[in-house]
N, C-alpha and C positions, 0 to 999 in steps of 0.2 A: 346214668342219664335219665331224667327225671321225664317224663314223657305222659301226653293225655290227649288221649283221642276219641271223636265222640262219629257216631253214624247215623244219618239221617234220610230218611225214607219223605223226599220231598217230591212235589210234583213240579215242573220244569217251572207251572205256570205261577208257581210261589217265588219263586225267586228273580228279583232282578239282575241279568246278567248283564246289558247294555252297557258296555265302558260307556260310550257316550252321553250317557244321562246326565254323569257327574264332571264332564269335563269343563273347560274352558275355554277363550281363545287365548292364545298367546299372547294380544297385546293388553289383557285385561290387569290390574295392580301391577304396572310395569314396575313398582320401587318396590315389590316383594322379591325379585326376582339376583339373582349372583350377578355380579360384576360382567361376567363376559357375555350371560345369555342377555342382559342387558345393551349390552354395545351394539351387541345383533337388531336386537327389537328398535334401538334408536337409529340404527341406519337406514332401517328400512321406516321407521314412519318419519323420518326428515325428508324423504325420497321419495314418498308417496308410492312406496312396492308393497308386494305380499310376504308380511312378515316370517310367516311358518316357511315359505317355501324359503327364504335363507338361514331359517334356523336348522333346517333340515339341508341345507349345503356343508354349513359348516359342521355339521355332528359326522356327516357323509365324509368329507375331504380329509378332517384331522383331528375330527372329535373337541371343536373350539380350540385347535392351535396344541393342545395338549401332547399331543401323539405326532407331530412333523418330523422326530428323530427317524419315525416310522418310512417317512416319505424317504426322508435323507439318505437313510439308507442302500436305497435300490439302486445300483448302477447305473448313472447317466438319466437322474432324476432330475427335471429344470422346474416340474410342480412341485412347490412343496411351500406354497402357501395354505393359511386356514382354511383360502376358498379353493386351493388347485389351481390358483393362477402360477401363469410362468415364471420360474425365477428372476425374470428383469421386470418382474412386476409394472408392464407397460399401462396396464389399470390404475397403476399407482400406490400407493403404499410401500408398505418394508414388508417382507413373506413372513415377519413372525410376528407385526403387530394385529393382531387380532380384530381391533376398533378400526383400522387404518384399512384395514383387505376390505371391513364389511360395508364401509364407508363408499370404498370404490367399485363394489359389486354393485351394489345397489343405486350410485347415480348412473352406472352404465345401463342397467336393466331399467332405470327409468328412461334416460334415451331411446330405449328400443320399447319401450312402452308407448312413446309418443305417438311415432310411426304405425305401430302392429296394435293400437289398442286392444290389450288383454281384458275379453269380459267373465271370466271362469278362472277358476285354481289351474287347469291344465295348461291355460295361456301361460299364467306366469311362474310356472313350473317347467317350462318349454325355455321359457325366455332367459330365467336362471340359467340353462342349463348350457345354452348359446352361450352367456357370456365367461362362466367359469372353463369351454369350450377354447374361445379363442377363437381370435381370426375367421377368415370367411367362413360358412357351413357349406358349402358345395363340394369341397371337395370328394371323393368318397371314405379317406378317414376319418377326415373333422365330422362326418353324417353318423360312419360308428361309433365315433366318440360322442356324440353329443348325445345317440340312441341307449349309449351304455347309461351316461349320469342323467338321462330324465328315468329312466326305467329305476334308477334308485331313488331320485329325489322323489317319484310318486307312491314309492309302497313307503317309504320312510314318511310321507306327508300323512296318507293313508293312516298309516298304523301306528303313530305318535312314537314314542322313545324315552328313554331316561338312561341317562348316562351321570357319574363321579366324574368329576374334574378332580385334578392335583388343587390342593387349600380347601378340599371340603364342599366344593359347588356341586349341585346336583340338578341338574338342566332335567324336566319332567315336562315334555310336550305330550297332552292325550292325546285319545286316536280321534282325528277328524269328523266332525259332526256333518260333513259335508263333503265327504269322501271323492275322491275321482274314480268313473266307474267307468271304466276302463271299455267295456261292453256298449256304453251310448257314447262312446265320442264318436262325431263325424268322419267320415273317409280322409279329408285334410289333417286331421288331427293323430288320426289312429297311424298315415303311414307315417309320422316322427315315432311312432314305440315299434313299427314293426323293422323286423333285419334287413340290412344293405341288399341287393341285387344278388351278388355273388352269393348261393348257400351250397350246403355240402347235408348230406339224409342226417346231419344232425346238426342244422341250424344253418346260423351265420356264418360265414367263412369271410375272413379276409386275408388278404396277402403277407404274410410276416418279408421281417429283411430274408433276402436269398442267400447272404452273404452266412446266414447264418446256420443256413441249410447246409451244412459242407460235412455234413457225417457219413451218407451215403443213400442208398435204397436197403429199404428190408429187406431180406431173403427169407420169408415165411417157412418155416417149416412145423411151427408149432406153435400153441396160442399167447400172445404177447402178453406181459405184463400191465397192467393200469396202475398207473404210479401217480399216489396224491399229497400235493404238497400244500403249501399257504404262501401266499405273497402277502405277506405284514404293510400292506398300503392302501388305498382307494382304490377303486377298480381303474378310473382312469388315468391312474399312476401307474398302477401293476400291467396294463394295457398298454400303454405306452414302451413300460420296461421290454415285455415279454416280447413284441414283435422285435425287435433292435439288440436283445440279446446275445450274446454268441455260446455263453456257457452255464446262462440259465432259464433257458427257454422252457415252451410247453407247445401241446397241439390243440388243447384249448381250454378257457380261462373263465371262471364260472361268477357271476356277478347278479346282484339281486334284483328280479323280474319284478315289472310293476303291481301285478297280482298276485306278488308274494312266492316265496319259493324261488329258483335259481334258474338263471340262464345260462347259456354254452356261445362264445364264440371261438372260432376255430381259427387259431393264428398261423402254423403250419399243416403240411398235410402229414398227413397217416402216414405214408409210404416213407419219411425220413426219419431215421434215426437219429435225433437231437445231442448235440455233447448237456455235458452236467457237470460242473467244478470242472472243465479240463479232460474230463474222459466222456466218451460214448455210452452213451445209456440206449443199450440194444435190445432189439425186441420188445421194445416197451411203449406205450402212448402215456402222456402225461397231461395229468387234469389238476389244474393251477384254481386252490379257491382264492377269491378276494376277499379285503375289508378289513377294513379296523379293529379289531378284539382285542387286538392290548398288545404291545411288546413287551411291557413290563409286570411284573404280578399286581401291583396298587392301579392300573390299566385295565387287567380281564375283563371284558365283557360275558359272561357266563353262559349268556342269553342270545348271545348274534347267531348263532345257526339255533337255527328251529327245527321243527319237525318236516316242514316243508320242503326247505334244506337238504335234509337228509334222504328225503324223497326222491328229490332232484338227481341228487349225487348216486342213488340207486339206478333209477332206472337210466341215465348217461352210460353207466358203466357196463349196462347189463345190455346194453342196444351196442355201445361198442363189441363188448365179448360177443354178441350176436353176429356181427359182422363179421368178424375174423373165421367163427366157427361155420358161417356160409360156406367156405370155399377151402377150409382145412378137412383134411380126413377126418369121418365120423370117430368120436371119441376126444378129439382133441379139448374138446369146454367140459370141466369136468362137475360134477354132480353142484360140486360146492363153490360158487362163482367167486368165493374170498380166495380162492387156492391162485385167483389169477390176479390177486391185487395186491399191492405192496403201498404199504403208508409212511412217508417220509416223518418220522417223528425225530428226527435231528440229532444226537448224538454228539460226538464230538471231534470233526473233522478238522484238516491241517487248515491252522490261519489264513493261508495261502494257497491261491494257487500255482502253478507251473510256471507262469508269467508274473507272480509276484502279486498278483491282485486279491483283494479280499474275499475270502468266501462267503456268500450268503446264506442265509439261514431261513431256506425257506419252509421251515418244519415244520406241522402243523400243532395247535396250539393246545394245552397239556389239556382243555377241557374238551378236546375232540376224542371221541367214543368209537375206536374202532370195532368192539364186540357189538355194539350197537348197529353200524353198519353191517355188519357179518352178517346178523340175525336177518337182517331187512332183505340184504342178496340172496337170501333164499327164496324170498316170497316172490310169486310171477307174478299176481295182477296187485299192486300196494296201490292202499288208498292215501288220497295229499290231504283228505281229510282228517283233523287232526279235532279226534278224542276225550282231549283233556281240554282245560277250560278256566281260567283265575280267574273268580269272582272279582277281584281286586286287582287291578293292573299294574303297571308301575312300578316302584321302590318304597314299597312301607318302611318306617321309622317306628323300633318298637323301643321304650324308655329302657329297658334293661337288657336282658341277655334271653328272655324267652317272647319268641315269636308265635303268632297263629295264623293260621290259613284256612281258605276255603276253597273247596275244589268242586266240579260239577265236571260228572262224565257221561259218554258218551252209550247208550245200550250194547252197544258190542264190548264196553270193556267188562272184565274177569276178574281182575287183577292187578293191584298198582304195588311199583316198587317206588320206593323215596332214597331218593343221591343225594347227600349234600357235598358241599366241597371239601376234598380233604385236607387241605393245603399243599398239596406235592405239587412243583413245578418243574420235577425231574424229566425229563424228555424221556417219551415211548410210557410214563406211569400214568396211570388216568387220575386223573382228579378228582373222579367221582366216586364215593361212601356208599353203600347200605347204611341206611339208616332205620329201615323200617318197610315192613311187603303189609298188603292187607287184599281181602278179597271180599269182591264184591256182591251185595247179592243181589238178583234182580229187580230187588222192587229199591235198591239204594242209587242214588245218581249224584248226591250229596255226601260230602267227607268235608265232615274239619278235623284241623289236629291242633295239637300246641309241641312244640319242643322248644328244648332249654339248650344253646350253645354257649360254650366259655371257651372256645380258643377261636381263635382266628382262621378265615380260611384262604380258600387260593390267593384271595386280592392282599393277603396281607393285612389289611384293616378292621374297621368296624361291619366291614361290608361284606355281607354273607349268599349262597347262592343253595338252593334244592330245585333237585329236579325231579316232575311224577312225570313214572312212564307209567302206561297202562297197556295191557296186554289181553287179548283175547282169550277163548278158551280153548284151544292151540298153545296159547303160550308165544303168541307171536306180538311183536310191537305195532302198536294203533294209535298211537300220537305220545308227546309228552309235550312239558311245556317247564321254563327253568321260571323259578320266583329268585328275582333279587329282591334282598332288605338290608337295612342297618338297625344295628344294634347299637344303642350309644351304652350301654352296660359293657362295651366292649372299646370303648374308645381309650379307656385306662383300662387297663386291666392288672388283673396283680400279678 
């Protein structure tokens, strides 16, 4: 492997880092754009809505139609349109035409525009959020549910996206030049992102089916397991699943906060032991991530948990173990917080269950890094401040087979390792490569590299993924960040 890497001693104030400089809007050279991020954009300026905030529904619900196998899948799914509308598509449309969903998003969301005139991004990111919703908003789950998908459509509006479509399409929204700031909206505004009434010392709590609570009460006697799995859907698919469940429930289901990083709602309570495929999962609390990352390898999203993510899922697990360890005998939480957590990385279990019904697969997804997590369970105060930094956003397009990068770090880092993808999609094998460590010195905050790839990696195609982490002088993790590219050197290959 043919490799060059160069280090540069810059000062912060040389370099431009603002994604936003070079962005654009959405609806600007609408006929450069793929066929379906196209249908999007013309739904909404025939309708007189805000274009981004349904481009960013539909990347959210099913990745433009691409992934609904994903929704299909989950037991007693009735969303599983491109927008999350319900299966008798009362909006109208067919759930898999894609122009036809965005069409009826968007004259609905102009009706509710008439009424509520939206003078800000938050309005009609609120409004989206009501109609891929449904039906009244009063009740108090259609309120969690609508709190669940504005909290994603505003960090997805936020912080732009690029995603591969099946044919080659590559949908590149930047990060918003006009961000929603979360911190100045109004009291009206701010209670649609804050949790329902009902919470529990670790958030939102809401009432899952009872029907489905029929395992028993805990009998504590020693520190439970924290068991993490993936729900392969939109959060307000997986959300729906999870409360109605009977045998693949969880106690709460993690979905992306409007400021980035992860949220907790709590579907059952603690005190129940939940069934899983047919049997009791004892002594165990179960944390269900959401979203889209791909069912399939040409699918992977590489990049859908971030470091913030990871943060998230740190301290949830480490405030639960805290809890338990309150009120069990001293000793019971032991030194090394992974010793109490078990990661569903799927395997391969009977077709069926007991009752004849299909097993789902809610394994978490082969670019999920449980050493990664280990390392982080150690650390007591972690910061969400994430380190690492891509001059360059997005999906670069390099002509052949060797890519370059630029990276800017953070003065606490020491130390960067570089993962590319290794193609394995074997369950429980990580996905991620050594490719390359480097250490930093302090007057360096600047790294470019070049490296040369000739095989293909997780995704299957021309489409490749590295991730920098960077690490203290401890040796502990301080952010990473994943770069996706393509390689069209790799689109034939020999």
């Amino acid at each position: 492997m043919k490799t060059n890497s160069h280090l540069f001693a810059v000062s912060c104030t040389a370099v431009a880092v603002c994604a936003c400089g070079n962005s654009r809007d959405p609806d600007e050279s609408i006929a450069n754009y793929g066929s379906k991020q196209n249908s999007v954009i013309a739904a909404a300026k025939a309708n007189g809505v805000d274009d981004r905030s349904l481009l960013a529904a539909a990347f959210l619900q099913s990745n433009f139609g691409s992934e609904l196998s994903s929704t299909g899948r989950i037991p007693g799914t009735t969303r599983t349109s491109p927008f999350g509308l319900y299966g008798d598509t009362s909006a109208g449309g067919a759930p898999e035409d894609l122009t036809a969903n965005a069409m009826a998003v968007a004259k609905t969301i102009r009706v509710l525009a008439n009424e509520a005139k939206p003078t800000e991004a938050f309005d009609w990111l609120a409004l989206t959020a009501q109609v891929i919703v449904g039906g009244s908003n009063e009740t108090p789950v259609a309120q969690v549910q609508t709190h669940l998908v504005l909290n994603e459509l505003i960090s997805v509006y936020n912080s732009g996206f690029t995603t591969s479509l099946s044919g080659g399409e590559i949908v590149s929204i930047p990060p918003a030049q006009k961000p929603v700031n979360v911190e100045k909206l109004d009291s009206a505004r701010l209670s649609q992102l804050e949790p329902g009434n009902a919470r529990s010392e670790f958030g939102m709590f809401v009432q899952g089916n009872p029907e489905s609570e029929d395992a028993g009460e805990k009998l504590l006697k020693t520190m439970p397991k924290v068991i993490l799995r993936w729900c392969p859907a939109s959060a307000l698919v997986c959300f729906d699943h999870l409360r109605y469940a009977k045998t693949s429930s969880a106690h709460f289901m993690a979905y992306r906060a409007a400021e980035g990083g992860l949220q907790f709602v709590q579907i059952h309570s603690m005190r129940k032991d939940l069934k899983w495929n047919d049997s009791t999962a004892t002594n165990a609390i179960t944390i269900t991530l959401s979203g889209l990352a791909g069912d399939k390898p040409e699918q992977f999203r590489t990049d859908w948990l971030g470091w913030r993510d990871y943060v998230s899922i740190q301290k949830m697990t480490r405030a639960i173990l805290r809890s338990f360890a309150s009120f069990l005998p001293p000793g019971s939480l032991s030194a090394n917080p992974m010793d109490h957590v078990t990661e569903d990385l799927g395997g391969a279990p009977a077709a069926t269950g007991s009752l004849g019904t299909p097993r789902q697969n809610f394994s978490l997804p082969s670019f999920w890094d449980g050493k990664l997590l280990a390392q982080m369970l150690k650390i007591e105060d972690i910061s969400s401040s994430n380190q690492v930094e891509a001059t360059t956003p997005g999906i670069q397009t390099f002509p052949d087979t060797r890519a370059n990068f630029e990276m800017k770090f953070g003065k606490e880092a020491s130390q960067v390792l570089f993962d590319a993808d290794s193609g394995s999609t074997t369950p429980g094998v990580s996905a991620w490569q050594l490719i390359r460590r480097s250490d930093l010195r302090d007057t360096i905050r600047i790294y470019r590299f070049e490296e040369e790839f000739t095989t293909r990696g997780i995704s299957g195609n021309e489409f490749r993924s590295i991730r920098v982490l960077a690490l203290n002088r401890k040796g502990e993790p301080i952010g990473f960040r994943v770069l996706r590219f393509r390689l069209n050197g790799l689109v034939n290959p020999e």
